[in-house]
N, CA, C, O and CB atoms as a CASP TS submission, in Angstrom:
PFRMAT TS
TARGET T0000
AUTHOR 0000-0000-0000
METHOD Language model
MODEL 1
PARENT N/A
ATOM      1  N   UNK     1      -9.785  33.362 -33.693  1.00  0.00           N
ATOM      2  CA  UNK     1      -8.775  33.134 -32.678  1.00  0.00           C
ATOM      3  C   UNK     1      -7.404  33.443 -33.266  1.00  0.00           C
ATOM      4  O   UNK     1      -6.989  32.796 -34.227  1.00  0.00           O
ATOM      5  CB  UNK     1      -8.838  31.680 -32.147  1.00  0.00           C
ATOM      6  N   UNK     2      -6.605  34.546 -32.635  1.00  0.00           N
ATOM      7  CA  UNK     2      -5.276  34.619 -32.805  1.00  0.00           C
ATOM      8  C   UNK     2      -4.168  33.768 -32.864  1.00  0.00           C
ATOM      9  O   UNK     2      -4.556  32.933 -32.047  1.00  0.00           O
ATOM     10  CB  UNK     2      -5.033  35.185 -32.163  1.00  0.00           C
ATOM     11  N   UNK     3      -3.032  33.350 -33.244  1.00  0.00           N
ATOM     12  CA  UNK     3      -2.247  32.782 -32.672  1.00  0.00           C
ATOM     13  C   UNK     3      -1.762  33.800 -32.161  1.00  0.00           C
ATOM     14  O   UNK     3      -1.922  34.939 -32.601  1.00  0.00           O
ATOM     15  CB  UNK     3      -1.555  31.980 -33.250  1.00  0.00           C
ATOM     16  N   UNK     4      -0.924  33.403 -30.881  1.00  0.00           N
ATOM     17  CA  UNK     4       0.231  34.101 -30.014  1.00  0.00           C
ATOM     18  C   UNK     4       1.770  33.613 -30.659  1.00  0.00           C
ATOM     19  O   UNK     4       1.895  32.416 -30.922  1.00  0.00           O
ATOM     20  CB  UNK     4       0.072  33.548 -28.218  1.00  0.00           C
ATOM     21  N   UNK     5       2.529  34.220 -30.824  1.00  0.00           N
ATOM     22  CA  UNK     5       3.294  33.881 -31.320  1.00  0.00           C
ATOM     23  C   UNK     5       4.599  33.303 -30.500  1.00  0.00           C
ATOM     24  O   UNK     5       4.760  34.008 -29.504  1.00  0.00           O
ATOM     25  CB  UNK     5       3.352  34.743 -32.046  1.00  0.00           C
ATOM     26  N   UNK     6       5.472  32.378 -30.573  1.00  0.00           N
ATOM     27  CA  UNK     6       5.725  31.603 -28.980  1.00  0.00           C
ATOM     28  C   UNK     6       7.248  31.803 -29.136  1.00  0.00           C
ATOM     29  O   UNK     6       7.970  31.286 -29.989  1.00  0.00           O
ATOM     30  CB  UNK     6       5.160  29.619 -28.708  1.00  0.00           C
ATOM     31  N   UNK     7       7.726  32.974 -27.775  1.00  0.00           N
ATOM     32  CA  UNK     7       9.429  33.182 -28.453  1.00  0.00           C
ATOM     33  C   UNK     7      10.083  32.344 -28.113  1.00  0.00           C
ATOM     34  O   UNK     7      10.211  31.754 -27.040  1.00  0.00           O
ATOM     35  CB  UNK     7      10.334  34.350 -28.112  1.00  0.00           C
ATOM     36  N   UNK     8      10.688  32.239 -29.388  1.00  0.00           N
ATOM     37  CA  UNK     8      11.806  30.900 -29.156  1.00  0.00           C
ATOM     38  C   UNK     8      12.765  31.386 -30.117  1.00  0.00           C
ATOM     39  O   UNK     8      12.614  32.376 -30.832  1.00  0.00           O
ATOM     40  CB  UNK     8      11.238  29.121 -29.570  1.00  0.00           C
ATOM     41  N   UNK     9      13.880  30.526 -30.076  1.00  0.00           N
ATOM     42  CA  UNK     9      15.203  31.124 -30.483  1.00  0.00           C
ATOM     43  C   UNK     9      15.480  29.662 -31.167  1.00  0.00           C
ATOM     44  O   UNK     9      14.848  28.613 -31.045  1.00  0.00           O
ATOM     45  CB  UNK     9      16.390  31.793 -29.120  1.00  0.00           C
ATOM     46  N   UNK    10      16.620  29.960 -31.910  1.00  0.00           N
ATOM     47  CA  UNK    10      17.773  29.083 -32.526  1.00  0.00           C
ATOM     48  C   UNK    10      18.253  28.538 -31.369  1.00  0.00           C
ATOM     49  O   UNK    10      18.300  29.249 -30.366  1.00  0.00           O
ATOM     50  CB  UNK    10      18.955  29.828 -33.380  1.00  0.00           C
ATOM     51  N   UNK    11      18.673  27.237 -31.325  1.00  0.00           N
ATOM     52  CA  UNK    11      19.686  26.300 -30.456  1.00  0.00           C
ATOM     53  C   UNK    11      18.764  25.748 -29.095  1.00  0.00           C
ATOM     54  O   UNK    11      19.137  24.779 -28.434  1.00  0.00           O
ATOM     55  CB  UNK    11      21.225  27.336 -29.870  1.00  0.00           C
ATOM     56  N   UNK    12      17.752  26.368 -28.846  1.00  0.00           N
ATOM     57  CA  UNK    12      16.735  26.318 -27.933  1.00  0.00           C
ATOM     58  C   UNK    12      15.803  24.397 -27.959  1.00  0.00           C
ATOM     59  O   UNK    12      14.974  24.060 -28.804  1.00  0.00           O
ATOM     60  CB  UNK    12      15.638  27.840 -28.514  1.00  0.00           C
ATOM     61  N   UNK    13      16.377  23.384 -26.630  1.00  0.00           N
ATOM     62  CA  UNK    13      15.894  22.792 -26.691  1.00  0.00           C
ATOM     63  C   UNK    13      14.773  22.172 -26.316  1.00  0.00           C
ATOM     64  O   UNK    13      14.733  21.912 -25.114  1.00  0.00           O
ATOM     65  CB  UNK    13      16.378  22.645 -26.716  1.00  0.00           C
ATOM     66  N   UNK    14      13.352  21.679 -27.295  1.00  0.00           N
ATOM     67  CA  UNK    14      12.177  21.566 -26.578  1.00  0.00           C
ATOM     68  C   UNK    14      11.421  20.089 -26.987  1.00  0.00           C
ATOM     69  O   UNK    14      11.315  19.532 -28.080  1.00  0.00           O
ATOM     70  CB  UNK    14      11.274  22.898 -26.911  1.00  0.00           C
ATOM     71  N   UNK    15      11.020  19.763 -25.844  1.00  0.00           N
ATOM     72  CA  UNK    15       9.997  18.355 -25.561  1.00  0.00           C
ATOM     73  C   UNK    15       8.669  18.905 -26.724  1.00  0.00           C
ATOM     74  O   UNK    15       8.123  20.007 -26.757  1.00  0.00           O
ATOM     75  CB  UNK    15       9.271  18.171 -23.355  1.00  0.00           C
ATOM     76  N   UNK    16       8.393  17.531 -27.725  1.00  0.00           N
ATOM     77  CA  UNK    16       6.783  17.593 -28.179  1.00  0.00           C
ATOM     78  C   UNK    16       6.310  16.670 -27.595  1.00  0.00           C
ATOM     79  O   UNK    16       6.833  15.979 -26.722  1.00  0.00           O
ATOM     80  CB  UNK    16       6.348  17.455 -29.636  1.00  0.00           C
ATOM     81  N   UNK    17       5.054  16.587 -28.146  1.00  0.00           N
ATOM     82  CA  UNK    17       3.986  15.606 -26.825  1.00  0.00           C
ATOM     83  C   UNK    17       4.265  14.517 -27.250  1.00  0.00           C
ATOM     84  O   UNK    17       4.334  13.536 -26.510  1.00  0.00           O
ATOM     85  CB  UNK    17       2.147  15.688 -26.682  1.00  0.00           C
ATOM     86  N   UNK    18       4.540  14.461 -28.876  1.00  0.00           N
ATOM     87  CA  UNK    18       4.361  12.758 -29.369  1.00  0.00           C
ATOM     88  C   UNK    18       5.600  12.239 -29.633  1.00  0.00           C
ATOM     89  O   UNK    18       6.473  13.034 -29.983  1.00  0.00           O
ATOM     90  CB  UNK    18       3.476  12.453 -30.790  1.00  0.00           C
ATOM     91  N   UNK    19       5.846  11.154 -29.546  1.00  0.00           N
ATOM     92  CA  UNK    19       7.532  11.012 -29.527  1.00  0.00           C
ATOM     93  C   UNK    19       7.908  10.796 -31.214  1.00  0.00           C
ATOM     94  O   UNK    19       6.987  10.456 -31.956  1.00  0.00           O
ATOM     95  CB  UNK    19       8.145   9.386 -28.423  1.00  0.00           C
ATOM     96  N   UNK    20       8.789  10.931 -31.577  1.00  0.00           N
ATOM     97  CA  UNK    20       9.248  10.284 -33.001  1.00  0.00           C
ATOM     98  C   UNK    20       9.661   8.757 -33.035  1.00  0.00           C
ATOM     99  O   UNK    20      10.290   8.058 -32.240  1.00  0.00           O
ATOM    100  CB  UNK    20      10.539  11.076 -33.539  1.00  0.00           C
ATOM    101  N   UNK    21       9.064   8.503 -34.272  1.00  0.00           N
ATOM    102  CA  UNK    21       9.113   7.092 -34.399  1.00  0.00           C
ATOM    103  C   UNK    21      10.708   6.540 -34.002  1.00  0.00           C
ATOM    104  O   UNK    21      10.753   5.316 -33.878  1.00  0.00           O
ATOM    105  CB  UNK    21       8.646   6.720 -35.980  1.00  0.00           C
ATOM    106  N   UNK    22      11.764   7.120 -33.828  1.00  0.00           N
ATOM    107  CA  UNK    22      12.985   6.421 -33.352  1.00  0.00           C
ATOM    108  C   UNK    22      13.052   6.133 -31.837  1.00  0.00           C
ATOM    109  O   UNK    22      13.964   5.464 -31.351  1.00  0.00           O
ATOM    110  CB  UNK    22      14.180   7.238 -33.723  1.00  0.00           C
ATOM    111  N   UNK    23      11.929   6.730 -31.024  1.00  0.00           N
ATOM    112  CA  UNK    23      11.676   6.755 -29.342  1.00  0.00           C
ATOM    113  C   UNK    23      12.019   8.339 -28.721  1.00  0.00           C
ATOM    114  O   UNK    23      11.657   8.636 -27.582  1.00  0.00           O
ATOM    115  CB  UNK    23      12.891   5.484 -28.483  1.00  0.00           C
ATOM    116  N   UNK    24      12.739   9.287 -29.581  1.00  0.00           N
ATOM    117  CA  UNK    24      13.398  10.351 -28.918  1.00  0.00           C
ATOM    118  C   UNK    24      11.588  11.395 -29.257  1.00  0.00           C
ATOM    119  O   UNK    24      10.774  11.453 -30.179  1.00  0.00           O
ATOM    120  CB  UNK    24      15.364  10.959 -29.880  1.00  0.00           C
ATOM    121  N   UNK    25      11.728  11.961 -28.026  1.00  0.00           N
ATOM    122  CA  UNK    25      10.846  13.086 -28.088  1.00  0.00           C
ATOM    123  C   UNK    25      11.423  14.884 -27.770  1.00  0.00           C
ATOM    124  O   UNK    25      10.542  15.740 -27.697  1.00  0.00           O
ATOM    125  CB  UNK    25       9.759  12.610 -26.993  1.00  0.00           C
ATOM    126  N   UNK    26      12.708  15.249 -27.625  1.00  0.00           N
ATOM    127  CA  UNK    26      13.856  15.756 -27.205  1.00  0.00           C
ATOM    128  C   UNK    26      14.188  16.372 -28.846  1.00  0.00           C
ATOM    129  O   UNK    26      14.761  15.621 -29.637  1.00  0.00           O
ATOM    130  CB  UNK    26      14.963  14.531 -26.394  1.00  0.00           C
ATOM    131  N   UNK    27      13.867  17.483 -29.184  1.00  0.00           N
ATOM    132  CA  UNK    27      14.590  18.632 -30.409  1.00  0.00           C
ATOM    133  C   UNK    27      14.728  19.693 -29.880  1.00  0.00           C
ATOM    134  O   UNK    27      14.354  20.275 -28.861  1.00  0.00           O
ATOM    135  CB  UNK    27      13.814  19.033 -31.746  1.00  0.00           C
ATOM    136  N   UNK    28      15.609  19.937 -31.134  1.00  0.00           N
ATOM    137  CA  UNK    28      16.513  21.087 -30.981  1.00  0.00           C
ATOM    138  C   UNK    28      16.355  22.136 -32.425  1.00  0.00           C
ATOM    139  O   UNK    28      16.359  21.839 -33.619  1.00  0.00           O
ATOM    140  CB  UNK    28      18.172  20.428 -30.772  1.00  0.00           C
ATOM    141  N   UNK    29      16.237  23.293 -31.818  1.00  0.00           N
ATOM    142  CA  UNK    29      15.463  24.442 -33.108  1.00  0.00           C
ATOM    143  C   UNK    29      16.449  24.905 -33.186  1.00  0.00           C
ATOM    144  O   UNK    29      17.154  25.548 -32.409  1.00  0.00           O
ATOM    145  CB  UNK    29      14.194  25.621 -32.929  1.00  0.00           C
ATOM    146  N   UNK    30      16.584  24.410 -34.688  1.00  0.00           N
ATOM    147  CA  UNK    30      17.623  25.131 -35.960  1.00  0.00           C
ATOM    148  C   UNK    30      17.051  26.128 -36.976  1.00  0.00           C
ATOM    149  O   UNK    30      17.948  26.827 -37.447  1.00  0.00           O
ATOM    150  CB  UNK    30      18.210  23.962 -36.977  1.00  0.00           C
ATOM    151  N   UNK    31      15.991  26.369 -37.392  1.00  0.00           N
ATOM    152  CA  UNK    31      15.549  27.337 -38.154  1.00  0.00           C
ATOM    153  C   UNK    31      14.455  27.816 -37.219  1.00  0.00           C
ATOM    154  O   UNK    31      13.782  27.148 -36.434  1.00  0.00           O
ATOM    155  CB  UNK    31      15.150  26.902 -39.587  1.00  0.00           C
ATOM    156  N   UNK    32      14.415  29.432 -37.531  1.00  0.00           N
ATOM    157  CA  UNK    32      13.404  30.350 -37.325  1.00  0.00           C
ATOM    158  C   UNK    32      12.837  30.851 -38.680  1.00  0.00           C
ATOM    159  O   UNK    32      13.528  31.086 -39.672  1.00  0.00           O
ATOM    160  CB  UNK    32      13.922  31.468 -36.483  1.00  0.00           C
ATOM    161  N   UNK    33      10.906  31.040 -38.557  1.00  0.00           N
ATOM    162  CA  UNK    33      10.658  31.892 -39.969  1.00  0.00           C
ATOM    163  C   UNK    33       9.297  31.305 -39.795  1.00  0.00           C
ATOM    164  O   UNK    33       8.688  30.976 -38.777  1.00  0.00           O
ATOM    165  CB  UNK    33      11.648  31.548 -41.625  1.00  0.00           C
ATOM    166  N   UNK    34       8.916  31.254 -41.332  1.00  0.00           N
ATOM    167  CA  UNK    34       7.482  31.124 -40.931  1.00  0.00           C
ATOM    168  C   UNK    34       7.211  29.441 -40.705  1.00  0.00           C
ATOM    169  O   UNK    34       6.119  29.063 -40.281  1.00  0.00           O
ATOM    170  CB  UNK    34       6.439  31.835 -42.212  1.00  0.00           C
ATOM    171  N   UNK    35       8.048  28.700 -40.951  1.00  0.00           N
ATOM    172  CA  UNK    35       8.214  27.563 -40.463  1.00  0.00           C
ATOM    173  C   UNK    35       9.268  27.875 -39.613  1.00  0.00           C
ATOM    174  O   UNK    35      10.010  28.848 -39.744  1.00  0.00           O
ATOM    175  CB  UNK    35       8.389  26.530 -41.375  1.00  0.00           C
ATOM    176  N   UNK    36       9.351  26.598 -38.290  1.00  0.00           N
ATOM    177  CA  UNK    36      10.064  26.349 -37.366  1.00  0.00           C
ATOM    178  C   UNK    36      11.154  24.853 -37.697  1.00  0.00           C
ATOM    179  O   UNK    36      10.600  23.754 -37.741  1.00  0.00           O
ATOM    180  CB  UNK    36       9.026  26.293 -36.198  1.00  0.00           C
ATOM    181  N   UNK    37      12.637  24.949 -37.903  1.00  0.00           N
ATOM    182  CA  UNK    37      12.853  23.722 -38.003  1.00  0.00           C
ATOM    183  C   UNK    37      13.489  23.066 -37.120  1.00  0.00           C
ATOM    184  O   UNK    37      14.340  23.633 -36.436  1.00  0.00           O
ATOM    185  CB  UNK    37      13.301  23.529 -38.909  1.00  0.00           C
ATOM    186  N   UNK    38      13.197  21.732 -36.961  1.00  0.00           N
ATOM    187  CA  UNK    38      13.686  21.144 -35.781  1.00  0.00           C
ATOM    188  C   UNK    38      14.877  19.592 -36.187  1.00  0.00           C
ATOM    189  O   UNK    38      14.850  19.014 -37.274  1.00  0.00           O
ATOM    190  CB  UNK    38      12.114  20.715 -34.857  1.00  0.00           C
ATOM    191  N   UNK    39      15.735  19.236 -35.117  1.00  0.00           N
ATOM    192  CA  UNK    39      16.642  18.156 -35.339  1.00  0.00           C
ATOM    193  C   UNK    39      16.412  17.201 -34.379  1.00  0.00           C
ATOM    194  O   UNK    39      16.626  17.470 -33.197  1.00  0.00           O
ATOM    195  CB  UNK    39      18.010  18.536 -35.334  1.00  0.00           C
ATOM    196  N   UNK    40      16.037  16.206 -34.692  1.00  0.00           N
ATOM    197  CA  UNK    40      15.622  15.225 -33.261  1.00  0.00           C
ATOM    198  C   UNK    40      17.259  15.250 -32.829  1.00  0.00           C
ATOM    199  O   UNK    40      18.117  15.561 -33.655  1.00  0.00           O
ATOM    200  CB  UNK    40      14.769  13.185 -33.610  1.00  0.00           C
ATOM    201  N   UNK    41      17.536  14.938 -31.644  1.00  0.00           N
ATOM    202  CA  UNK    41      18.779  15.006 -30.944  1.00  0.00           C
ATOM    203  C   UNK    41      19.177  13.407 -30.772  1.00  0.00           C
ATOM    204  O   UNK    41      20.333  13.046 -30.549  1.00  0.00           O
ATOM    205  CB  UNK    41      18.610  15.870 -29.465  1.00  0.00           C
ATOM    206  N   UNK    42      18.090  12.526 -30.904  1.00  0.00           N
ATOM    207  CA  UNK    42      17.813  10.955 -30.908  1.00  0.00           C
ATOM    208  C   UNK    42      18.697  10.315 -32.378  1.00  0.00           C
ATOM    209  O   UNK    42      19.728   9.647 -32.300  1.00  0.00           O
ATOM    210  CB  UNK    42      15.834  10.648 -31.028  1.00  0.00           C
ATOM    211  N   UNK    43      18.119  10.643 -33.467  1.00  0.00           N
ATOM    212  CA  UNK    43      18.594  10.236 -34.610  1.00  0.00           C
ATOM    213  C   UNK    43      18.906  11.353 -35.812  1.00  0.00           C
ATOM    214  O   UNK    43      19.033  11.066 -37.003  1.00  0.00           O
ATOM    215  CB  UNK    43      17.666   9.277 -34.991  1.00  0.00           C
ATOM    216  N   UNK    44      18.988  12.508 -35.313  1.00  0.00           N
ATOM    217  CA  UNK    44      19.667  13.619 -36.833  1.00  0.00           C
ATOM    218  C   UNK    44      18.695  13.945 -37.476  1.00  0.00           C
ATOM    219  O   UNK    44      18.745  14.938 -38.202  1.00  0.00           O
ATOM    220  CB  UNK    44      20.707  12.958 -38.107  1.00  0.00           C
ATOM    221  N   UNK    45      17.335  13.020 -37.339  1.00  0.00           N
ATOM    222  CA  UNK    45      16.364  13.630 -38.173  1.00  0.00           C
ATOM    223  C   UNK    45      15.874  14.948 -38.197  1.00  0.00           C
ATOM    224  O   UNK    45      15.685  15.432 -37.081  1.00  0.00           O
ATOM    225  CB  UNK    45      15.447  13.040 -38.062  1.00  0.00           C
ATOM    226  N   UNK    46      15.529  15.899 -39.493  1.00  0.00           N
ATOM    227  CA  UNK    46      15.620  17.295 -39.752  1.00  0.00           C
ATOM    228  C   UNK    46      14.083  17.213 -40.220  1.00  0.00           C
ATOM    229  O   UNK    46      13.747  16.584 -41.223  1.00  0.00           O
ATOM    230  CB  UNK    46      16.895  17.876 -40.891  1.00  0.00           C
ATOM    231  N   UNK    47      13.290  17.829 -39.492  1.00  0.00           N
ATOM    232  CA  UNK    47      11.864  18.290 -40.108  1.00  0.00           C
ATOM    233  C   UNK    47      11.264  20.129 -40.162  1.00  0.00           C
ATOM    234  O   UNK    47      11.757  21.092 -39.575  1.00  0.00           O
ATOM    235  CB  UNK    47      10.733  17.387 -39.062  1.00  0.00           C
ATOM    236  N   UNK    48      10.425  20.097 -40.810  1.00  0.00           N
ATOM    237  CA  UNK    48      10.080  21.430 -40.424  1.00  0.00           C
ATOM    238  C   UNK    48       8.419  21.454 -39.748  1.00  0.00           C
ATOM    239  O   UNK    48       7.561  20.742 -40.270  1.00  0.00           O
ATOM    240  CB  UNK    48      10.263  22.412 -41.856  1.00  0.00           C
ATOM    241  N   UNK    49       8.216  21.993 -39.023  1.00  0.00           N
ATOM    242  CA  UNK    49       6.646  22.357 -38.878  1.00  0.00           C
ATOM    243  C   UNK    49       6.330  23.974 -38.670  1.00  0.00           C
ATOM    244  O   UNK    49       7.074  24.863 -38.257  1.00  0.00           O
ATOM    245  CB  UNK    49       6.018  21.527 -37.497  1.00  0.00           C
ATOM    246  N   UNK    50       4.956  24.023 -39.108  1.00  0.00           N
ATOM    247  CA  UNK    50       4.038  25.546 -39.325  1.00  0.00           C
ATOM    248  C   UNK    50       4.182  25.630 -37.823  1.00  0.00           C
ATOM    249  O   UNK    50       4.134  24.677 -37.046  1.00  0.00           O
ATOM    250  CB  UNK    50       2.096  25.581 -40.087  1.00  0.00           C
ATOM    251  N   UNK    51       4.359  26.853 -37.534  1.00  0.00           N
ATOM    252  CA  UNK    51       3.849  27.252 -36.187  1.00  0.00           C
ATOM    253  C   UNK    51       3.103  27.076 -35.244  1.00  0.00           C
ATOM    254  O   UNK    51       3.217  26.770 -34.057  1.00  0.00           O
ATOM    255  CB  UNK    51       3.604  27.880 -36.158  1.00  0.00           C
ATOM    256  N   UNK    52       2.032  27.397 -36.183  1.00  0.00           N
ATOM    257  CA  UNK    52       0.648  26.675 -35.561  1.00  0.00           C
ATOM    258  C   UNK    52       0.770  25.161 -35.014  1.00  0.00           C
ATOM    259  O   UNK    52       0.625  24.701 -33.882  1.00  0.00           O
ATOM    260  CB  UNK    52      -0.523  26.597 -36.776  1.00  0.00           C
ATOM    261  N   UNK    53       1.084  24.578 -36.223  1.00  0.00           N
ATOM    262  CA  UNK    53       1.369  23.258 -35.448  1.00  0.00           C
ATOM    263  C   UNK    53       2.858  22.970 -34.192  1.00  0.00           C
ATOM    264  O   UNK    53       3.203  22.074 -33.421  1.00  0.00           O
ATOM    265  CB  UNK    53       1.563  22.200 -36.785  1.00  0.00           C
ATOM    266  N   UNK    54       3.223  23.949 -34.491  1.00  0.00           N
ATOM    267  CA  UNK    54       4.682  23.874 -33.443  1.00  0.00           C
ATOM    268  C   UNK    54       4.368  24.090 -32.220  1.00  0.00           C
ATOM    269  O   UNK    54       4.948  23.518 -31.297  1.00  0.00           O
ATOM    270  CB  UNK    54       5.868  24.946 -33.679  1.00  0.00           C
ATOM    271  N   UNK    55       3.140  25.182 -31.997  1.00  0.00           N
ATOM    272  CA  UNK    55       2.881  25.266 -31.069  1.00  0.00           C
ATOM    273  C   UNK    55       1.809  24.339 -30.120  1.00  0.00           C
ATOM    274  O   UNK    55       1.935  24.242 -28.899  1.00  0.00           O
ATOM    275  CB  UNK    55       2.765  26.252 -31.249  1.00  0.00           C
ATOM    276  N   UNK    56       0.952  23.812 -30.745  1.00  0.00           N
ATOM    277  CA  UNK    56       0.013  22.461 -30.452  1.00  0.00           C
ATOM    278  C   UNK    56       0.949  21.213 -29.904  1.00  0.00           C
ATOM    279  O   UNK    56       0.848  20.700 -28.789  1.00  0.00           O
ATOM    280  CB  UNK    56      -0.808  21.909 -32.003  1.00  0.00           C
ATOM    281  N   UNK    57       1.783  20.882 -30.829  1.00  0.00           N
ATOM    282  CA  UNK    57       2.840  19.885 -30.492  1.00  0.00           C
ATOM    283  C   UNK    57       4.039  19.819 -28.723  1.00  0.00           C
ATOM    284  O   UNK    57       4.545  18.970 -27.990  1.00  0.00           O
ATOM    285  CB  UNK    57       3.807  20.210 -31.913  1.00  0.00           C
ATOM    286  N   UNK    58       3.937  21.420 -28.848  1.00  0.00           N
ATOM    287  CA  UNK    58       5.299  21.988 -27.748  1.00  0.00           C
ATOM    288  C   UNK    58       4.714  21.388 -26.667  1.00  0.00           C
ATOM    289  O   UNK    58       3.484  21.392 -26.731  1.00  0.00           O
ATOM    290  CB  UNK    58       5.647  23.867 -27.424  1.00  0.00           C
ATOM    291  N   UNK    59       5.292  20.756 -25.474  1.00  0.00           N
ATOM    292  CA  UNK    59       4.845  20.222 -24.632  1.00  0.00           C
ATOM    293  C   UNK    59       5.742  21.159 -23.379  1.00  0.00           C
ATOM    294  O   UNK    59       5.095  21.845 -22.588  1.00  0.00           O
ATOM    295  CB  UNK    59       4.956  18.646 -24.866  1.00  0.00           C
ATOM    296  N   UNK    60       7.567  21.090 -23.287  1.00  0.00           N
ATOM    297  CA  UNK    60       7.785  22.023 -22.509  1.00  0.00           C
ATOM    298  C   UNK    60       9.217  22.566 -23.588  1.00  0.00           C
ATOM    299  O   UNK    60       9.425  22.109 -24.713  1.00  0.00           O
ATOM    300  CB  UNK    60       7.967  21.472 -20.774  1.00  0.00           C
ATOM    301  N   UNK    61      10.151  23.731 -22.826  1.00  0.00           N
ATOM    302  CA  UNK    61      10.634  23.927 -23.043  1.00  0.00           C
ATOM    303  C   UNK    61      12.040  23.549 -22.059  1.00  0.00           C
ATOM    304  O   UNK    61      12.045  23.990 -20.910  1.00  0.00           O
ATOM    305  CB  UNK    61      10.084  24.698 -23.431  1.00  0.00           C
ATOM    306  N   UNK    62      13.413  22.589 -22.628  1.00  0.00           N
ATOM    307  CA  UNK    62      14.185  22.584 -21.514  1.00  0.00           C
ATOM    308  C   UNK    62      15.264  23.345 -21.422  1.00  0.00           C
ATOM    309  O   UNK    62      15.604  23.808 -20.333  1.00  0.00           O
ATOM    310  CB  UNK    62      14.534  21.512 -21.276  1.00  0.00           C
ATOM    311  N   UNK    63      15.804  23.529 -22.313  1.00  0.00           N
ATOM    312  CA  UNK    63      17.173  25.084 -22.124  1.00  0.00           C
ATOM    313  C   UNK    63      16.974  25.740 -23.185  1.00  0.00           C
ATOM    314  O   UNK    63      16.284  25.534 -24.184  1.00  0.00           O
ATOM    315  CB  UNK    63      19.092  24.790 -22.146  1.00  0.00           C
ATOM    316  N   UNK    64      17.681  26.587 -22.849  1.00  0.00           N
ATOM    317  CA  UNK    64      17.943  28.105 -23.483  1.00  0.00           C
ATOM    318  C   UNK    64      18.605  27.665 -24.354  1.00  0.00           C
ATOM    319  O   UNK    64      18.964  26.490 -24.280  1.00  0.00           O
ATOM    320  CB  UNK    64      18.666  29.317 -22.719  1.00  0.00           C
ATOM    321  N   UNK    65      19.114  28.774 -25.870  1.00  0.00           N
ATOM    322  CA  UNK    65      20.084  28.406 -26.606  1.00  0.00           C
ATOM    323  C   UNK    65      21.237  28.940 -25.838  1.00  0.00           C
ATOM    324  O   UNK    65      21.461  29.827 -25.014  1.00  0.00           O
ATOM    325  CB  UNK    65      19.948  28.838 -27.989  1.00  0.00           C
ATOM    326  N   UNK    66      21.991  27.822 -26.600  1.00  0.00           N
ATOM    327  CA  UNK    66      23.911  28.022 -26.282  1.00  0.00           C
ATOM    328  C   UNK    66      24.179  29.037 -26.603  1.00  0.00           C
ATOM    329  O   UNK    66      23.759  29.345 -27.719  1.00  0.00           O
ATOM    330  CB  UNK    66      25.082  27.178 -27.033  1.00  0.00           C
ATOM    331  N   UNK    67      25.050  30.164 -25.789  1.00  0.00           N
ATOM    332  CA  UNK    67      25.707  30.817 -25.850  1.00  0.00           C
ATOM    333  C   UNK    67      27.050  31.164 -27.426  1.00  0.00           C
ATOM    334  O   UNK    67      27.318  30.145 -28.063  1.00  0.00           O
ATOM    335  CB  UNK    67      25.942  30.446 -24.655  1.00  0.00           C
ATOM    336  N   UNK    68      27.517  32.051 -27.749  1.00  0.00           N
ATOM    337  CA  UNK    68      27.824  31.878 -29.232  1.00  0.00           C
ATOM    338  C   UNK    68      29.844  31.091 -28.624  1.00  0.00           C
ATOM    339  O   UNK    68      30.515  30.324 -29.314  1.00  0.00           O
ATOM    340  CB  UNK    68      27.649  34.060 -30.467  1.00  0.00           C
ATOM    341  N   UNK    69      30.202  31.589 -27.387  1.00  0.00           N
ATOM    342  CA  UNK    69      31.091  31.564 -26.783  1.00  0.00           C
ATOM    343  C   UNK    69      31.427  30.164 -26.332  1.00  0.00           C
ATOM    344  O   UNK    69      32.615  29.846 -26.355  1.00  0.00           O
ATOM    345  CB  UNK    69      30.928  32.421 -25.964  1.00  0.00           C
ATOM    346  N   UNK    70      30.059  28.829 -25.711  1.00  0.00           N
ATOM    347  CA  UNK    70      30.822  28.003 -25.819  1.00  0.00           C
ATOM    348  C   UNK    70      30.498  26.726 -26.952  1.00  0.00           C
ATOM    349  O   UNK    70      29.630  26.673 -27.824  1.00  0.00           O
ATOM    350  CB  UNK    70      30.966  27.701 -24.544  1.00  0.00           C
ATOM    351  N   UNK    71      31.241  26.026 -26.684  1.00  0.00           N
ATOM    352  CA  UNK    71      31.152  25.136 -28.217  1.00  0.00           C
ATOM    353  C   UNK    71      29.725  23.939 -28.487  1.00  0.00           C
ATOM    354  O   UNK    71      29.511  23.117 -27.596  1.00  0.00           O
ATOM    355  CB  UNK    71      32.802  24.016 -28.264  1.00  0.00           C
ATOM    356  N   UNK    72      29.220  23.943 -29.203  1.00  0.00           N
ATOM    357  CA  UNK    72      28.129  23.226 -30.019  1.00  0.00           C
ATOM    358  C   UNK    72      28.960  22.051 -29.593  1.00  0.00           C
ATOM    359  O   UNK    72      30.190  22.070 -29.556  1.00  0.00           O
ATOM    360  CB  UNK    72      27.798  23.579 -31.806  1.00  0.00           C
ATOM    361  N   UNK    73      27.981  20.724 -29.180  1.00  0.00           N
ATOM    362  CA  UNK    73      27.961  19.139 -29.699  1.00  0.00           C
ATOM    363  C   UNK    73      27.433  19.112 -30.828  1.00  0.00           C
ATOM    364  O   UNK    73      26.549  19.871 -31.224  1.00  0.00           O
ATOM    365  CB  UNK    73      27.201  18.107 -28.895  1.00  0.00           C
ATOM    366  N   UNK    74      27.984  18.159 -31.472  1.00  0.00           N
ATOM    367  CA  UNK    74      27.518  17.553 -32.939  1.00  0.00           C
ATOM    368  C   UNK    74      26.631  16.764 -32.174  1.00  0.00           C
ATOM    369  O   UNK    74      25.876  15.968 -32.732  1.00  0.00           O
ATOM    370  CB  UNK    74      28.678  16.670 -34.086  1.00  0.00           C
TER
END
């Protein structure tokens, strides 16, 4: 079985199925590569996961990344 490979971008925010132990289930993809890294938006926490597993986990996708034009929230 292949993986499909699932396009996604930098700044791009997406729901996983299981929530993180702080209650937030809501990240935000900061690295692309052969790992995917993500920032819970709940508590700052920075993890990375394999693809494979990024993609098992992905439940939906809710926006697009930000534009370079308007400004990032911390």
């Amino acid at each position: 079985m292949t993986d499909q490979p699932t396009p996604i971008a930098v700044g791009e925010r997406v729901q996983l199925r299981k929530q993180h132990p702080c209650g937030g289930d809501v990240w935000e993809v900061v690295r692309i590569g052969a790992d995917i890294g993500l920032v819970c938006l709940t508590c700052g926490r920075r993890i990375l996961l394999d693809r494979r597993t990024f993609n098992k986990r992905l439940k939906r996708r809710l926006s697009a990344p930000q534009t370079p034009d308007t400004p990032r929230t911390p």
